[in-house]
C-alpha positions in Angstrom: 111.5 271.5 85.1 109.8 269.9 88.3 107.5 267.4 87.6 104.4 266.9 90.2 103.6 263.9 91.9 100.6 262.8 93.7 101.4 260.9 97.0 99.0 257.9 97.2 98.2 255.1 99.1 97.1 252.0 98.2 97.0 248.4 99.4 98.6 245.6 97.7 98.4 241.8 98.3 101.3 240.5 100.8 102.1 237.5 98.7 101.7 239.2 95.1 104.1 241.8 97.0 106.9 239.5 98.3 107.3 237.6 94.6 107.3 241.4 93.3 110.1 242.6 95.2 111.9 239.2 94.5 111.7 239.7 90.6 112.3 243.5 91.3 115.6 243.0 92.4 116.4 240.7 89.8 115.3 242.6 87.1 116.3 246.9 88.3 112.7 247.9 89.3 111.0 249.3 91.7 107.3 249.9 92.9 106.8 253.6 91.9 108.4 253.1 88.8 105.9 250.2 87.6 103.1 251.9 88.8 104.1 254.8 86.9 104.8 252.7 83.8 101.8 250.5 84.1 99.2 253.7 84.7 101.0 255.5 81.3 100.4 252.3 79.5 97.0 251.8 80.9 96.6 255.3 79.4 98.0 255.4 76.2 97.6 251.2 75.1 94.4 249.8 74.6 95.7 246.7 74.3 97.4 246.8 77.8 94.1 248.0 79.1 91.7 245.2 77.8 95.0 242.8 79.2 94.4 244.1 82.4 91.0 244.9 82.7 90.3 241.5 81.8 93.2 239.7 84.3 91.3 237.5 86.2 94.2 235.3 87.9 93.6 237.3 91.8 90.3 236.6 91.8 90.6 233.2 92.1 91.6 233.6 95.4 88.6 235.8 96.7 90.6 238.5 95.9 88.4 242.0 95.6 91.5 244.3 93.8 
């Protein structure tokens, strides 16, 4: 069975990035696969949703995403 994709772009904070793909490495992760996770969860967990619709911690730094 093929599963479709949806090829995306999407931009992504340098620093949040870099500490990303140092835990990544540590921990057997990669982007697609948390984005994938994470938009499932957003999806199926309302709990997970209000978590990160409510994150606030970027913003701090005049962050708009």
């Amino acid at each position: 069975m093929k599963v479709e994709t949806k090829l995306t772009s999407v931009n992504v904070l340098d620093d949040v990035y870099k500490k990303f793909k140092v835990n990544a490495i540590n921990n057997n992760v990669n982007l697609q696969k948390l984005v994938n996770r994470s938009l499932d969860l957003y999806n199926k967990d309302d709990s997970f949703k209000k978590m990160i619709n409510d994150y606030t911690n970027l913003a701090v730094s005049g962050s708009k995403y």
